[in-house]
C-alpha positions as CSV (number, residue, x, y, z in Angstrom):
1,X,10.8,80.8,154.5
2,X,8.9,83.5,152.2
3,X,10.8,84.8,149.1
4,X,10.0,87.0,146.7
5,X,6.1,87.4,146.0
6,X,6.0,86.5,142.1
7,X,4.0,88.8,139.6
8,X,2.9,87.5,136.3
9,X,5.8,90.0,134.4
10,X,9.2,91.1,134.0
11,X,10.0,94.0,131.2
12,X,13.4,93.1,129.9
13,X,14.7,95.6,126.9
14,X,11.2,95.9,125.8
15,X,9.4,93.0,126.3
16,X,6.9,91.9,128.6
17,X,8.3,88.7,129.4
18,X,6.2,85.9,131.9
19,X,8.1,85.8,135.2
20,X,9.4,82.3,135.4
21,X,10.7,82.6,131.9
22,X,12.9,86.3,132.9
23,X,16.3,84.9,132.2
24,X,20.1,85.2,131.6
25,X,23.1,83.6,130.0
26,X,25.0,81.7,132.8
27,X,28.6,83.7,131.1
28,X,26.6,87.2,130.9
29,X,29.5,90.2,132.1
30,X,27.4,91.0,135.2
31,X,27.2,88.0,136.5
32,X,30.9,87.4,136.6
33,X,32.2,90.7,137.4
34,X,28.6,92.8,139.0
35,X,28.7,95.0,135.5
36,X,25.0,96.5,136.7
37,X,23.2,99.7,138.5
38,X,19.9,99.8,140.1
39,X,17.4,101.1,141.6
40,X,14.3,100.5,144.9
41,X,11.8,102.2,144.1
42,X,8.2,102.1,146.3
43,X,4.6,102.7,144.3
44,X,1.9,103.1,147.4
45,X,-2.0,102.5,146.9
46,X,-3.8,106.2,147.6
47,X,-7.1,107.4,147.0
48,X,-6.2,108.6,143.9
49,X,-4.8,105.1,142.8
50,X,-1.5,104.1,142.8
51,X,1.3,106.4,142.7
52,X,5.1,105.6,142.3
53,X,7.1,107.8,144.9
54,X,9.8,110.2,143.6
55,X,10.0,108.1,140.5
56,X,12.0,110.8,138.3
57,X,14.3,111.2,141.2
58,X,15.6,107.6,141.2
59,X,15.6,107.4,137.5
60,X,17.8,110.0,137.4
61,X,20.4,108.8,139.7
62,X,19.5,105.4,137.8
63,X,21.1,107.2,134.9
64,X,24.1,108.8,136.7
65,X,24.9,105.6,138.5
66,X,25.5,104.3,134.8
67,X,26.8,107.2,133.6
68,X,29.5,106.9,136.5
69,X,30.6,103.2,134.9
70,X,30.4,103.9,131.2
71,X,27.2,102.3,130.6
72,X,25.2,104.1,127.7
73,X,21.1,102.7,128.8
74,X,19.5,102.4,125.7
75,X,16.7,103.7,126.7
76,X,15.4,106.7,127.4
77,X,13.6,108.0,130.4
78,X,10.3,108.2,129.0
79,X,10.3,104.8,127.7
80,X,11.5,103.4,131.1
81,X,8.4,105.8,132.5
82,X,6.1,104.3,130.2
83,X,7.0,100.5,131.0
84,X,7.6,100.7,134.6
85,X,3.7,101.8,134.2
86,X,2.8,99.4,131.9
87,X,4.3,96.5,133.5
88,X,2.7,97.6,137.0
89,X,-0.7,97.5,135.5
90,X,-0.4,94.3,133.5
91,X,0.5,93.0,137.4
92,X,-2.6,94.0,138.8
93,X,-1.0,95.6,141.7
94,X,-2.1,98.7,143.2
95,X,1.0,99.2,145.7
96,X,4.8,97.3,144.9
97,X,8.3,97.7,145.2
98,X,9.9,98.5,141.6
99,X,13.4,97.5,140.4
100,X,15.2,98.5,137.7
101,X,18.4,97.1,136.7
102,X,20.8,97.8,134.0
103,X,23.5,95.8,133.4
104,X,26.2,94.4,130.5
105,X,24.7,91.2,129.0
106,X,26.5,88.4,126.9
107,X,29.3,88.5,124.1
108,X,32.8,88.9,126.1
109,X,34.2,87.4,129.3
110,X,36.9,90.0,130.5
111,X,37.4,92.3,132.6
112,X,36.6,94.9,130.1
113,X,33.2,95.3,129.3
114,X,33.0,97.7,126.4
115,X,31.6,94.6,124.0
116,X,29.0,93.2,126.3
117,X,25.8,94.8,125.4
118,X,23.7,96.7,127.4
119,X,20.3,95.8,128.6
120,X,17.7,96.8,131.6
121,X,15.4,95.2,133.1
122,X,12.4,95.9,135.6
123,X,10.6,94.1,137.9
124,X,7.9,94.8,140.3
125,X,6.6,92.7,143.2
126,X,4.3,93.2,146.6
127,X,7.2,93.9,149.6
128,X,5.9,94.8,153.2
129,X,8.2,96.5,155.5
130,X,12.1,95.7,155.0
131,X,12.8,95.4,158.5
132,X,9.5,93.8,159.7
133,X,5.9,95.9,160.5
134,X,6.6,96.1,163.8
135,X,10.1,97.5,163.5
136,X,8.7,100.4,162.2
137,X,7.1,101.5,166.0
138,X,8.9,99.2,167.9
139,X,12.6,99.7,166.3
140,X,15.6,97.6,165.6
141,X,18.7,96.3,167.6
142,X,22.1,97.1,165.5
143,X,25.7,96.7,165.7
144,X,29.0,98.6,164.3
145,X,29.7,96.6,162.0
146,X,33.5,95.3,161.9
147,X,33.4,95.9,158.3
148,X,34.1,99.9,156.8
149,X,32.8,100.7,153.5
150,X,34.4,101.4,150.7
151,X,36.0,104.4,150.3
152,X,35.1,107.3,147.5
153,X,37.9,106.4,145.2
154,X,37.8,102.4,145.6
155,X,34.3,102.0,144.5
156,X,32.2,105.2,143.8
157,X,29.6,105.0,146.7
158,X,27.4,107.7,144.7
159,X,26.3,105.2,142.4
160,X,23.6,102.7,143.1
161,X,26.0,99.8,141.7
162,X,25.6,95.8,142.2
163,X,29.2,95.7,143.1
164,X,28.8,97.8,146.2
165,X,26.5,95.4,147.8
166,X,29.2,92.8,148.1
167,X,30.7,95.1,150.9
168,X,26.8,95.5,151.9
169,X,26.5,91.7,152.4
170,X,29.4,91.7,154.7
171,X,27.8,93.9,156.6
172,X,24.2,92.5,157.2
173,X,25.5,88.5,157.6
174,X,27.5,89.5,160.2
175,X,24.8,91.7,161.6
176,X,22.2,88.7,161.5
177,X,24.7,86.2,162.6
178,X,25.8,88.2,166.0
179,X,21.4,88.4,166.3
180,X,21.1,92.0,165.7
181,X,18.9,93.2,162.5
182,X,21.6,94.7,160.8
183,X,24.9,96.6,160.9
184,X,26.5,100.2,160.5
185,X,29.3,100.6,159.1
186,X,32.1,103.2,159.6
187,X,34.2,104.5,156.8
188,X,38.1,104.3,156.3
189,X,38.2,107.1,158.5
190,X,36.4,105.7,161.0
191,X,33.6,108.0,161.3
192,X,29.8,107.0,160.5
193,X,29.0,106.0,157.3
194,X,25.6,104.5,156.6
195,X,23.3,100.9,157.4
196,X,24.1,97.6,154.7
197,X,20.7,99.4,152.8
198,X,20.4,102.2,154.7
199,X,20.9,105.7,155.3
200,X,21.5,106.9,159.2
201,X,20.0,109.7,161.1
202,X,20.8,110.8,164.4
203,X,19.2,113.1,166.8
204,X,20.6,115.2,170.0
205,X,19.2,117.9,171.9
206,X,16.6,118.4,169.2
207,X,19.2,118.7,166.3
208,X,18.9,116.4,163.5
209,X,22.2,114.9,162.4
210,X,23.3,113.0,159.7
211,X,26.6,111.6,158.0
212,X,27.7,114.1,154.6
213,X,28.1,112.8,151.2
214,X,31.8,112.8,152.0
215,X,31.0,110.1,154.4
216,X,30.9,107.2,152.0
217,X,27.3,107.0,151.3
218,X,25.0,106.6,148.9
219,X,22.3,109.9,148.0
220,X,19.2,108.4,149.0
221,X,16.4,109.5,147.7
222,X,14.4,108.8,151.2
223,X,17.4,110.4,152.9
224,X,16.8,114.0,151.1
225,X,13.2,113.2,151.7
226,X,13.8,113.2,155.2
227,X,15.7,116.3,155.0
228,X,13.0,118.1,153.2
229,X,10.0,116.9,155.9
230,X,12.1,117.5,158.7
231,X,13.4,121.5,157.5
232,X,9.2,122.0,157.0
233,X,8.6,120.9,160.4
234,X,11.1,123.6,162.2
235,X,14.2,121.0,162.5
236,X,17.6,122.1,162.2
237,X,19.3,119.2,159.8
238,X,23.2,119.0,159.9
239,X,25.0,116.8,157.4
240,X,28.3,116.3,159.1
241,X,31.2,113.6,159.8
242,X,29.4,112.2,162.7
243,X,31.9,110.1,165.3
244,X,31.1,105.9,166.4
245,X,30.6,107.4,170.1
246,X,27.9,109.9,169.0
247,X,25.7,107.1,168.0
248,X,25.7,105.9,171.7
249,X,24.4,109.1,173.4
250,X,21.8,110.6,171.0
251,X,18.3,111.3,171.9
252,X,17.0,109.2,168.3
253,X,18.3,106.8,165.8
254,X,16.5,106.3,162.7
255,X,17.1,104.7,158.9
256,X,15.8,105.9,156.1
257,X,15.3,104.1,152.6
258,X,13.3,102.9,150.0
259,X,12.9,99.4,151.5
260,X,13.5,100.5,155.1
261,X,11.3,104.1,154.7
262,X,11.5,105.1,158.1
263,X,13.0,102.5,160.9
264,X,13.6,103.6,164.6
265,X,16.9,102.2,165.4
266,X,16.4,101.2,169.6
267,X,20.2,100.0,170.4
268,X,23.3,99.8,169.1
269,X,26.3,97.0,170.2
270,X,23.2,96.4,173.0
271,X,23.1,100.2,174.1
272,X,19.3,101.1,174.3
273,X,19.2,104.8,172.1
274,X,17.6,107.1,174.1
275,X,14.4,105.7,175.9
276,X,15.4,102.5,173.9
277,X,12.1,103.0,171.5
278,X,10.8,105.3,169.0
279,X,11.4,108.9,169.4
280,X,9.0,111.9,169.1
281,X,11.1,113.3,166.1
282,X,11.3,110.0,164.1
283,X,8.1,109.5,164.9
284,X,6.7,113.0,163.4
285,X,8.6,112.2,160.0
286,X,7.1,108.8,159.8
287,X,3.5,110.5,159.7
288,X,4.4,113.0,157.8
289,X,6.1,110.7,155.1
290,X,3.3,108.5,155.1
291,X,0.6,110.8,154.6
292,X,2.0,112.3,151.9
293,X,3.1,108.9,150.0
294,X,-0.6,107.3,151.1
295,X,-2.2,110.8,149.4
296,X,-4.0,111.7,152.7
297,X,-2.3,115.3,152.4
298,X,-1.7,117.4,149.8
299,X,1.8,116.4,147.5
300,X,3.2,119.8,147.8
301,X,6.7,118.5,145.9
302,X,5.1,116.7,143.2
303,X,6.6,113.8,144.7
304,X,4.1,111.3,143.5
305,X,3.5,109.9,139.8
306,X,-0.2,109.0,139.8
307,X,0.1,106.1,137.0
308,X,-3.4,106.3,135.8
């Protein structure tokens, strides 16, 4: 079974360091007590060279996901700019997923982590299609998940914390175990929240619908994305509590996200979604994401950091 596709380095608090040698103390905080916020982040080959996709938009949450725990990055944008670049080039790779990780290191073992210092990391490797290459025409086969996610004042789901993905594990295993591709969970309220890694959109009777921050989810950066493309090409887009049962009857299902960009959704708990493959909405926005992050057309937003 394929793992992660090694590069030569890691960046950790300003040094490049070779992969195999990118290490931790066995007592740091965060591995005892998930003290850490991250980030997915995609850079696509264009003509123009490679380009990191809405890079200041995820470093900025990157920073308000720490702010949100108390965690003071040492760092400052620019300089996590400048290495995310460096390190890229001194990988030789002309497209990659990039993650940055922030997290409280070794000193203390308690549950307060004021002592432990903090230090960030990034890495950057080659990663296809999260889902698989052909989920993204063909679609995916999902399930409700039996598990809710947590709820606003339990664990913030604004920020982009390690800890949250313990609930996201739940979600997936149980999803792969029961054979579907993953899992969508509901909130305490029962209504829609979002996928294990993923954001949710719905569409009915050309309407495009999807769950409200309120919902429990996290502020993808792909998600407003989404919103953005699909307002430019004449779609109504209504963030909203959206009901279990409205997941069976609409028209398209898709998830959005930095790993999953843009994945049809063909059945849920064995339903087929509409014609039971990729819509004509979902698949608009897929061309239209992809051209821009693959520079065919014009980047109109300035969504793309050219790194040469």
């Amino acid at each position: 079974m394929a793992g992660i596709k090694e590069a030569k380095y890691i960046w950790m608090s300003g040094k490049m360091v070779p992969w195999q040698d990118a290490k931790i103390h066995v007592l740091s905080h965060v591995v005892h007590y998930a003290s850490a916020v991250f980030e997915g982040v995609r850079a696509y080959k264009t003509k123009k060279g490679t380009a990191i996709f809405r890079w200041e938009d995820h470093l900025r949450r990157l920073y308000d996901s720490a702010k949100i725990y108390r965690m003071e990055i040492p760092f400052s944008p620019e300089e996590l700019t400048q290495a995310t670049i460096q390190l890229i080039k001194e990988n030789g790779l002309d497209s990659c997923y990039i993650r940055p990780i922030v997290y409280r290191g070794y000193y203390d073992l308690g549950v307060n982590p004021f002592k432990c210092p903090v230090e960030v990391a990034i890495a950057v490797w080659e990663w296809g299609a999260y889902l698989g290459e052909e989920a993204l025409t063909q679609g995916v086969d999902v399930m409700v998940s039996s598990w809710n996610r947590m709820a606003h004042n339990t664990f913030p789901p604004m920020a982009k914390a390690t800890g949250n993905y313990a609930n996201a594990q739940l979600i997936k295993m149980e999803a792969v175990l029961y054979g579907f591709a993953e899992g969508i969970a509901l909130n305490p309220d029962n209504t829609v929240s979002e996928g294990s890694g993923e954001n949710l959109f719905l569409v009915r009777n050309g309407k495009i619908y999807t769950p409200a921050l309120e919902s429990g989810i996290l502020p993808g950066i792909t998600r407003d994305t989404v919103i953005t493309l699909a307002r430019e090409l004449g779609y109504e887009v209504i963030e909203t509590l959206i009901p279990r049962e409205m997941l069976y009857i609409a028209d398209e299902l898709f998830f959005t996200g930095t790993a999953a960009e843009i994945t049809p959704i063909r059945s849920v708990d064995k339903i087929p979604i509409g014609t039971g493959s990729r819509g004509p909405v979902t698949k608009a926005l897929q061309e239209k994401l992809f051209a821009i992050v693959r520079g065919e057309v014009e980047d109109t937003h300035g969504w793309l950091l050219y790194i040469d």
